[in-house]
LOZA-61018 format. One record per residue (C-alpha): residue number from 1; x, y, z. Coordinates in pm, whole numbers. Layout:
% residues N
n NUM | east X | north Y | up Z
...
% end
This chain:
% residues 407
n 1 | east 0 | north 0 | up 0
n 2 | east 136 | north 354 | up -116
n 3 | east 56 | north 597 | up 208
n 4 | east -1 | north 914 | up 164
n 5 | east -87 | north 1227 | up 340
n 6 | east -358 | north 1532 | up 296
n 7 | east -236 | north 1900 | up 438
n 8 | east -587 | north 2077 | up 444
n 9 | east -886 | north 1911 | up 485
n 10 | east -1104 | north 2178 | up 294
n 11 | east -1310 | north 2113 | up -57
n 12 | east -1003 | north 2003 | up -285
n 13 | east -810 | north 1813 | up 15
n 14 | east -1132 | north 1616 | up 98
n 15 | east -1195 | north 1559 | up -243
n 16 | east -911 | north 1347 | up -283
n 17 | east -945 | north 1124 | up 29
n 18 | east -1299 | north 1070 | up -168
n 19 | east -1168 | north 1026 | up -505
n 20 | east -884 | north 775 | up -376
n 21 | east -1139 | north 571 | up -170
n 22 | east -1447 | north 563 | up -432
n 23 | east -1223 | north 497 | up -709
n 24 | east -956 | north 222 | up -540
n 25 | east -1044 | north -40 | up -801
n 26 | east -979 | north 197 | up -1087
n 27 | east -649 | north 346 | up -869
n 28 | east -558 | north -60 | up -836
n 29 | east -552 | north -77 | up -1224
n 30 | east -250 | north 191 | up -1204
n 31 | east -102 | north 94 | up -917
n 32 | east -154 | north -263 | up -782
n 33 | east -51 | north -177 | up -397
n 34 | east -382 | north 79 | up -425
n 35 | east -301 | north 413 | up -240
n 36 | east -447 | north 451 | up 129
n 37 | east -439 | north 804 | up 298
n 38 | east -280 | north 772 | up 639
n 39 | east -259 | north 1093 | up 757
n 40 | east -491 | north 1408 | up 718
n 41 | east -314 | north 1746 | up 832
n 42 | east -567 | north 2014 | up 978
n 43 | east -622 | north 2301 | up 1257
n 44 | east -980 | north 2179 | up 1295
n 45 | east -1078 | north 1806 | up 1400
n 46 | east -1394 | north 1655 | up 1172
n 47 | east -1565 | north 1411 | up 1458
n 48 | east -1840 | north 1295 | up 1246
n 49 | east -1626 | north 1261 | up 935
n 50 | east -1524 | north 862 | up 825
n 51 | east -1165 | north 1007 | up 813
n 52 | east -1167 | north 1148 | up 1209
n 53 | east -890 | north 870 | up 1289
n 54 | east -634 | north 1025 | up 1039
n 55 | east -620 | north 1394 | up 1155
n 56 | east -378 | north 1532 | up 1285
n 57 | east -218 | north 1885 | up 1389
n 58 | east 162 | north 1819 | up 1355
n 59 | east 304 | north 1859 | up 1032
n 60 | east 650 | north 1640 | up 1234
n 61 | east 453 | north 1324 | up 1227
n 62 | east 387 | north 1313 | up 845
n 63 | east 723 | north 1471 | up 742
n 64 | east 909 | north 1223 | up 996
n 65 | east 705 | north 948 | up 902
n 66 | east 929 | north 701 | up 691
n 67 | east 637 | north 506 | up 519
n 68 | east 511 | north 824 | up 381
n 69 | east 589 | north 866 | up 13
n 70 | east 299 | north 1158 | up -133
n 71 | east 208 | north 1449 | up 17
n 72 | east -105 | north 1664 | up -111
n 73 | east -55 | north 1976 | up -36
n 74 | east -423 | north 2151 | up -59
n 75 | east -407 | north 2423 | up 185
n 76 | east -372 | north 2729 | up -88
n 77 | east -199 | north 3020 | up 23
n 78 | east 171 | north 3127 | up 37
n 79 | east 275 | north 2979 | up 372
n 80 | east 312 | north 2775 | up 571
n 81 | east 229 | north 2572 | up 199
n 82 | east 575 | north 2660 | up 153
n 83 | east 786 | north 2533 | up 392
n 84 | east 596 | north 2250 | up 452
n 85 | east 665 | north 2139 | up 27
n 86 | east 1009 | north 2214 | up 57
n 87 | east 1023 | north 2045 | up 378
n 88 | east 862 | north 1691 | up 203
n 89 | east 1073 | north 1761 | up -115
n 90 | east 1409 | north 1739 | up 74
n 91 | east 1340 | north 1437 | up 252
n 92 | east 1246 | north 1269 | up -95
n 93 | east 829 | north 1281 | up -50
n 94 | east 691 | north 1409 | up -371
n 95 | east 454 | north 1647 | up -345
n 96 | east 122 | north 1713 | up -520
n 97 | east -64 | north 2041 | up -543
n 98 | east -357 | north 2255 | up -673
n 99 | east -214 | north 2572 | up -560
n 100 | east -140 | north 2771 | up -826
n 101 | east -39 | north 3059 | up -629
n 102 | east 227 | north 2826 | up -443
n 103 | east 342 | north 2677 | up -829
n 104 | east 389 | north 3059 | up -994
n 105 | east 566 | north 3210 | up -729
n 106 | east 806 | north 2929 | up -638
n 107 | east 785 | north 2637 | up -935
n 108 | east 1120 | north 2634 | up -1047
n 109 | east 1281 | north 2629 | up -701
n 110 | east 1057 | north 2327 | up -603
n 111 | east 1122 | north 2179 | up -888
n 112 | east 1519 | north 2154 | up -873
n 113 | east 1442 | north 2027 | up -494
n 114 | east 1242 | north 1731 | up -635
n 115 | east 1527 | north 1641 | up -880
n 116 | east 1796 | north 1719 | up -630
n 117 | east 1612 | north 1460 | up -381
n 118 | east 1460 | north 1187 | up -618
n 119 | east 1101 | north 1314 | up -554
n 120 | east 904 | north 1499 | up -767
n 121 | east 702 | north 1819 | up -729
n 122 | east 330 | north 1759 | up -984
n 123 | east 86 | north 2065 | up -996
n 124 | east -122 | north 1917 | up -1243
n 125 | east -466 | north 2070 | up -1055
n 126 | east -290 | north 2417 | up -1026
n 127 | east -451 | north 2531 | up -1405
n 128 | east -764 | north 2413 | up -1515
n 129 | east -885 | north 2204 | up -1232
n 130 | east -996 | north 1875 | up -1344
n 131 | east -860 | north 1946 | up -1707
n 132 | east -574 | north 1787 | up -1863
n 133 | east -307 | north 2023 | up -1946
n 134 | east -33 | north 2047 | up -1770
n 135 | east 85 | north 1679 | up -1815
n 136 | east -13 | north 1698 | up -2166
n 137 | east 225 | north 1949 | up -2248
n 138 | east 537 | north 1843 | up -2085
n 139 | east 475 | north 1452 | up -2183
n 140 | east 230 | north 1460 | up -2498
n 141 | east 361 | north 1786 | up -2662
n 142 | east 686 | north 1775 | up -2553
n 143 | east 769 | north 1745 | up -2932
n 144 | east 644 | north 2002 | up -3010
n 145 | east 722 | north 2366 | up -3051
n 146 | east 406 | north 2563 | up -2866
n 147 | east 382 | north 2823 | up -3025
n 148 | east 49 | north 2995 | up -2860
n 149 | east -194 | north 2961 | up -2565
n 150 | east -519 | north 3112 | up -2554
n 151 | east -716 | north 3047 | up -2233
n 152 | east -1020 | north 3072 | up -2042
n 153 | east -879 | north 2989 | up -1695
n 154 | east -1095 | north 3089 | up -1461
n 155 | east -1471 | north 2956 | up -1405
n 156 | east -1589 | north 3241 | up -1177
n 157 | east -1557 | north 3488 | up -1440
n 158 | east -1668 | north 3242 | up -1712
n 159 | east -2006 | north 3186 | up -1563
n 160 | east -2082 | north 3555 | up -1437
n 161 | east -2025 | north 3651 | up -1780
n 162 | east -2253 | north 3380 | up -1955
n 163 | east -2551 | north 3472 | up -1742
n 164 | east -2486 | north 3829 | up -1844
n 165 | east -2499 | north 3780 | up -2204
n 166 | east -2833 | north 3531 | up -2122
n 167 | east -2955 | north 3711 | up -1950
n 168 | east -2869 | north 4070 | up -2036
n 169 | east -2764 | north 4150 | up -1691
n 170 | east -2494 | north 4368 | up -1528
n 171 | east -2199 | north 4268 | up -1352
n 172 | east -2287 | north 4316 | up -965
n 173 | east -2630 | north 4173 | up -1038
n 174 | east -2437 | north 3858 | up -1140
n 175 | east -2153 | north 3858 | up -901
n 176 | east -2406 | north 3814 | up -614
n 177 | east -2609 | north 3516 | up -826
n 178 | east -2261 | north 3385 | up -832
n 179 | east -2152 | north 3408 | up -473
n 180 | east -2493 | north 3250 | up -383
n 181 | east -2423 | north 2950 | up -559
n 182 | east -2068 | north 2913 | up -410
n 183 | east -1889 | north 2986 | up -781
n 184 | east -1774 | north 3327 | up -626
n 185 | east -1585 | north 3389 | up -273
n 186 | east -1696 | north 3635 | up -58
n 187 | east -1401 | north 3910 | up -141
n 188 | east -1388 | north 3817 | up -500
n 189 | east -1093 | north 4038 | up -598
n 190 | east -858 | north 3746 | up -710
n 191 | east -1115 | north 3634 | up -952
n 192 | east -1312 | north 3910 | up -1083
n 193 | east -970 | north 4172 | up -1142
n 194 | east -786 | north 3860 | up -1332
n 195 | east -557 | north 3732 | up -1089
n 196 | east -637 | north 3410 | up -1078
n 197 | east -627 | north 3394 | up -1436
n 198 | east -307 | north 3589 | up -1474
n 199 | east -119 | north 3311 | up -1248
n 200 | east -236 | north 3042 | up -1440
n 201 | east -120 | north 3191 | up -1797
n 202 | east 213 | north 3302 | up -1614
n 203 | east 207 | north 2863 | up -1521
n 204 | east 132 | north 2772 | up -1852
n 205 | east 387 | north 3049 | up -2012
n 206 | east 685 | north 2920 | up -1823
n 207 | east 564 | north 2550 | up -1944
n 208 | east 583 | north 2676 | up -2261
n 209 | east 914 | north 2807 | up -2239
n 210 | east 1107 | north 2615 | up -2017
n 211 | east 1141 | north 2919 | up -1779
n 212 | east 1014 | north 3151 | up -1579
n 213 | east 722 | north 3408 | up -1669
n 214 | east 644 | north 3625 | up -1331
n 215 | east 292 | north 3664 | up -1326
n 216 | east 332 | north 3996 | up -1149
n 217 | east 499 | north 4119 | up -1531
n 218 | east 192 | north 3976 | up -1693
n 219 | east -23 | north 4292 | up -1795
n 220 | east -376 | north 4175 | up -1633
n 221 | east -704 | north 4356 | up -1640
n 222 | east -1017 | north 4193 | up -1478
n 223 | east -1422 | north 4189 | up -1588
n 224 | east -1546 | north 4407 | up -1333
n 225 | east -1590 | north 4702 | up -1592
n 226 | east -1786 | north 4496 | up -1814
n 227 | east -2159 | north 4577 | up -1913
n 228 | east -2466 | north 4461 | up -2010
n 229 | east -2442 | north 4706 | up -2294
n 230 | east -2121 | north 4559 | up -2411
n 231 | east -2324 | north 4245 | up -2470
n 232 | east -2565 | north 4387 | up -2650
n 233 | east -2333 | north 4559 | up -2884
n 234 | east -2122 | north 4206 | up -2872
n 235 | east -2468 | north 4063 | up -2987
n 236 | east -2488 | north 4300 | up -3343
n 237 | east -2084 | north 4161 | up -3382
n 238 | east -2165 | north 3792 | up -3383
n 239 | east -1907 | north 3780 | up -3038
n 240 | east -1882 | north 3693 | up -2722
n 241 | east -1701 | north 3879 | up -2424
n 242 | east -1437 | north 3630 | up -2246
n 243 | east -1188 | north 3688 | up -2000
n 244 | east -865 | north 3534 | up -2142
n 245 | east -491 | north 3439 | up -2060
n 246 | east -281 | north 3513 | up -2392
n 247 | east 60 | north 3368 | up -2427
n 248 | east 215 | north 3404 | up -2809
n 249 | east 567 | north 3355 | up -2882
n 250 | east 733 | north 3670 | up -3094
n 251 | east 990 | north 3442 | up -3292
n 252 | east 1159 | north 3736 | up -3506
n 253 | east 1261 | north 3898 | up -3102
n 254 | east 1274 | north 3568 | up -2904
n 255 | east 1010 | north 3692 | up -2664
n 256 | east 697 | north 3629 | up -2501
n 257 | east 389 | north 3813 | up -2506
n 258 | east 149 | north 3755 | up -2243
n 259 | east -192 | north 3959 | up -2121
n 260 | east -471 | north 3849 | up -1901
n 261 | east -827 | north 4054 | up -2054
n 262 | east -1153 | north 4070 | up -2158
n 263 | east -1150 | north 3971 | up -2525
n 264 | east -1432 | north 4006 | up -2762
n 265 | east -1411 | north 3633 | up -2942
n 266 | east -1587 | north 3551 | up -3260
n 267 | east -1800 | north 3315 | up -3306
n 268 | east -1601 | north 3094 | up -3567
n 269 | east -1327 | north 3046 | up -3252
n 270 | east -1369 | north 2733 | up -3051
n 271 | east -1375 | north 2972 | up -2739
n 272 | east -1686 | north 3147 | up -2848
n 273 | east -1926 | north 2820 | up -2727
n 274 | east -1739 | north 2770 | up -2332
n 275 | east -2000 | north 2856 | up -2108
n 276 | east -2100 | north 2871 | up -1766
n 277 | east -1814 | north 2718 | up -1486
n 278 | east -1657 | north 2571 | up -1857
n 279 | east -1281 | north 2618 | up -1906
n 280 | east -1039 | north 2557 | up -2203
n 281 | east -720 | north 2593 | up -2303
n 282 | east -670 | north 2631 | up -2636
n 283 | east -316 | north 2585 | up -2771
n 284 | east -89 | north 2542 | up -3138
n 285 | east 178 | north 2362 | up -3185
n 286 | east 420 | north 2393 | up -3514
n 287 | east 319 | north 2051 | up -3587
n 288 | east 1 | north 1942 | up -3445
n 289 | east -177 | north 2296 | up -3545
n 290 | east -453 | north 2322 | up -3309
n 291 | east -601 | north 2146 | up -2967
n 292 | east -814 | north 2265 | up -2747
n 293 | east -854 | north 2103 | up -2361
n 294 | east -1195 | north 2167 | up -2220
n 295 | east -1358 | north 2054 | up -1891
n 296 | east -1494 | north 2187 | up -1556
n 297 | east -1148 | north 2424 | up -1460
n 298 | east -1297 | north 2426 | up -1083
n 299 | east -1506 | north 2261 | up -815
n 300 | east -1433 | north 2001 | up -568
n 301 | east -1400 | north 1608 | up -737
n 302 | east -1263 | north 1781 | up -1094
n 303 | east -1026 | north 1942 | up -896
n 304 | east -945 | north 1608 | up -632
n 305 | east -923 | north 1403 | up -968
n 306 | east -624 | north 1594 | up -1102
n 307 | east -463 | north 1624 | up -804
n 308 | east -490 | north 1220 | up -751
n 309 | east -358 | north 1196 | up -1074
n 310 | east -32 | north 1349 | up -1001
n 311 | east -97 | north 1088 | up -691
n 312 | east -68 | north 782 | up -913
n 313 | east 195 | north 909 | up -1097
n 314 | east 433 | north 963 | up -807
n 315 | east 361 | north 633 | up -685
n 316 | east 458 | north 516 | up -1015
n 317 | east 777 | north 631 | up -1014
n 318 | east 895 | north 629 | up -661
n 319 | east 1300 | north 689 | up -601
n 320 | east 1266 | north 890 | up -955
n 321 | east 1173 | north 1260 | up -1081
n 322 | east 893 | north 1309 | up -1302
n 323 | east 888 | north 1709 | up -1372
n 324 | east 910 | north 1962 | up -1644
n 325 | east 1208 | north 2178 | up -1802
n 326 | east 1109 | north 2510 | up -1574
n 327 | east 1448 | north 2748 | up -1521
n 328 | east 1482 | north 3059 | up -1315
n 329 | east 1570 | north 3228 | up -1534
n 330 | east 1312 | north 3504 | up -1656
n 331 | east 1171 | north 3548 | up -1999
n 332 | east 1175 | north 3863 | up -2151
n 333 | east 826 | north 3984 | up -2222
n 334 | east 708 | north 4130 | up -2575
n 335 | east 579 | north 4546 | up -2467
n 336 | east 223 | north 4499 | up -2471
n 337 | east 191 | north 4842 | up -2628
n 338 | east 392 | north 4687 | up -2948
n 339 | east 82 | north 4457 | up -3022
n 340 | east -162 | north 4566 | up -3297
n 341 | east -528 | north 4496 | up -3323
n 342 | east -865 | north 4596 | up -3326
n 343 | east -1043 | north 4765 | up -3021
n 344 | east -1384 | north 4825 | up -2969
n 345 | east -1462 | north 5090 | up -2834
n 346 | east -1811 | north 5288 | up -2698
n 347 | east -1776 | north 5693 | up -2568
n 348 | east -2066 | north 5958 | up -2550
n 349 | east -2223 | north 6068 | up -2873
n 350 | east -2043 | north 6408 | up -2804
n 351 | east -1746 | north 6297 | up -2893
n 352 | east -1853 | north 6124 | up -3189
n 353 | east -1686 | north 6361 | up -3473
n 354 | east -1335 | north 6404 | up -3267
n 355 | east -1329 | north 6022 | up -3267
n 356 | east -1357 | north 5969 | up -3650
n 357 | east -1086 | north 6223 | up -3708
n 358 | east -858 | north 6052 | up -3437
n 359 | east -970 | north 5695 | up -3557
n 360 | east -922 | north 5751 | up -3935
n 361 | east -1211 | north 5642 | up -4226
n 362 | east -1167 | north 5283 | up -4115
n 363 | east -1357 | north 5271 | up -3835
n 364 | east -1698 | north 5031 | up -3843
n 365 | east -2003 | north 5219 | up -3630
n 366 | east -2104 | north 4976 | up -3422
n 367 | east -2483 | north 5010 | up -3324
n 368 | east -2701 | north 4805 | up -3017
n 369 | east -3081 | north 4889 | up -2971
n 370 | east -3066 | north 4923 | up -2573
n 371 | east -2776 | north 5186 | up -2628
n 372 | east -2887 | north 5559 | up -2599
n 373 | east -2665 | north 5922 | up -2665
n 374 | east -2321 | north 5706 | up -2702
n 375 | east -2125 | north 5627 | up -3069
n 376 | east -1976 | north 5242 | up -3056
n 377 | east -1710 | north 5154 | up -3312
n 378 | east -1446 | north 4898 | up -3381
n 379 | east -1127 | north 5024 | up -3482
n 380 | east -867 | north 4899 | up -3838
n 381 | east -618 | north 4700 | up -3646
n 382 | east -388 | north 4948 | up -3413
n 383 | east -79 | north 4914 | up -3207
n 384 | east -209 | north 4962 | up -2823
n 385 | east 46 | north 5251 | up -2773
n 386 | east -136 | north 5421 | up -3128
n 387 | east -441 | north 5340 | up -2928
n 388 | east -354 | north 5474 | up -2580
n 389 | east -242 | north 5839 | up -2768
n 390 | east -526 | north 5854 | up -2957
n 391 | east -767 | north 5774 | up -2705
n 392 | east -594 | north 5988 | up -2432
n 393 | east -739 | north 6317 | up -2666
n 394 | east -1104 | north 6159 | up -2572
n 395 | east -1289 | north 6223 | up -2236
n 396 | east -1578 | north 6029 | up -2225
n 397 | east -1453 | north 5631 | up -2314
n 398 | east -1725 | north 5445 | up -2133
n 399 | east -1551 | north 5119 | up -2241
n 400 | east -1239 | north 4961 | up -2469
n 401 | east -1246 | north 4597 | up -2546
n 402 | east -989 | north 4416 | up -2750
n 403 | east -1048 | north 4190 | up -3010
n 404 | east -917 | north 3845 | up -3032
n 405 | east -755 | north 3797 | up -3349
n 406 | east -567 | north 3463 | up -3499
n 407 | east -152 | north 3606 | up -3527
% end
């Protein structure tokens, strides 16, 4: 029997003591010895829960404990997440986690600790919850030259803006729908400004590259701004309004550019149709051209599953390192104001003639039936410094939207 241990016995850590028991036959198919959590690592105690016997409060008698070979680490957070990884990781436990903010801060380091120990440091569940991705790319794909990722990473955001284009709603109205059903935390900052979605590009980005994109250089603009009225003009464009993670190599420079925003997507684009909690990440390769991985990027057993995944494949290869080519060393990111394309944009009808002389004859009016006193267009494709100089001569932008846009 493979032991293993839980730190945090919240929704993803008792999702996998779940997932391991209901699914031990299937587990047994993978590995024989089955896997059997031993210890569970919390401040609380759970007396009426069928795992009460395996709590416990010091992190010493899992670390210390030789017949320990997995940890899960599911607390979330920065610390004590931290220690307690690189802790496990020098005493040759591999560690498992769905904490992306753990993984895009300090990946690479915990990564060289697994290879320097024989362990190995898996964050499959860190993007895309119960999606396949991550072990995808640096198994499947690792052929291949990835060339762009285009991503909606973040279900919170995903579903609060599908019920406003259903439903024609505004944002707030939609946040608090959300946070009633449990899709939205009570302080939903991380979500709603593009945080959470900014980490998980930066993740997938330094996959990508083999090393490291800081999220905190990732330009990153959340939904929060976002209208009904944007719909409705979205509507007349045959588009949809999706908050994405961008990550596009710039061969001729050897850079990266990278931008978490609300994107106007057409509806020809396999993004256009992911609704509700729905994620995907869609990627291109130089030689397999397109893929797209789509799947519930959240919620409690999606999120277990992934992480048990990383599990399986630990116990798999025990004494070994099964990781990814992530350096320290930081990319270079492409100037975001370098990139051209087309903005849509909406501003009071005052400004209406100053805007077509700024804008130039190729502007496309852009008109919506709920819309009243305002002038809506969509720019010819523009740099976003062009954009920012022109638009700086304006005064009354009630919104800017880019356009996604096949390079």
């Amino acid at each position: 029997m493979i032991e293993i241990a839980i730190l945090g016995f919240g929704t993803v850590g008792s999702g996998v003591a779940k997932v391991i028991d209901k699914n031990a036959a299937e587990i047994q198919r993978k590995i024989p010895e089955g896997v059997h959590v031993k210890y569970i690592l919390d401040l609380r105690d759970f007396p009426d829960s069928p795992y009460a016997d395996r709590v416990v409060h010091d992190y010493d008698v899992i670390v210390n404990d030789p017949e320990i070979k997995v940890i899960c680490e599911t607390m979330g957070g920065m610390e004590p997440a931290f220690s307690f990884s690189k802790r496990a990781l020098e005493k040759g436990i591999s560690v498992c986690t769905s904490n992306k903010e753990l993984v895009a801060e300090h990946g690479p380091e915990l990564l060289r600790l697994a290879k320097e120990h024989s362990c190995s440091y898996q964050f499959e569940a860190s993007v895309g919850g119960g999606i396949p991705i991550i072990r995808p790319m640096v198994s499947a794909l690792a052929q291949e030259k990835i060339t762009s990722i285009i991503g909606i990473l973040n279900g919170t955001t995903n579903y609060i803006l599908s019920r406003m284009e259903s439903e024609g709603a505004d944002f707030e109205e939609m946040l608090h729908i959300a946070q009633e059903k449990g899709y939205a935390e009570r302080n939903p900052e991380a979500d709603v400004e593009g945080h959470d979605c900014c980490r998980k590009i930066a993740i997938l980005s330094s996959l990508m590259c083999g090393q490291t994109v800081r999220y905190e250089d990732v330009p990153c603009e959340g939904v929060s701004a976002i209208s009904a009225l944007d719909f409705a003009y979205a509507k007349q464009m045959n588009m949809s309004i999706k908050l994405l993670g961008i990550s596009r190599r710039n061969e001729k420079e050897g850079t990266f550019y990278v931008i978490t925003a609300p994107f106007l997507v057409p509806e020809d684009h396999p993004l256009y149709s992911v609704s509700g909690v729905y994620n995907a990440v869609y990627l291109h390769g130089n030689m397999v051209d397109n893929l797209m991985f789509y799947g519930k990027g959240a919620g409690k057993y999606p999120t277990a599953s992934a992480v048990v995944a990383d599990v399986l494949d630990c116990a798999a290869h025990q004494g070994e390192t099964v990781g990814c080519v992530w350096e320290d060393k930081v990319v270079e990111l492409t100037d975001v104001n370098r990139d051209w394309r087309r903005m849509f944009v909406r501003l009071d009808i005052s400004e209406r003639v100053l805007a077509e002389e700024l804008f130039g004859d190729d502007i496309v009016e852009v008109r919506a039936e709920a819309a009243v006193d305002e002038f809506a267009f969509m720019t010819a494709p523009i740099s976003e410094e062009a954009y920012a100089e022109k638009a700086a001569q304006l005064t009354t932008i009630k919104s800017r939207i880019r356009v996604l846009e096949e390079k």
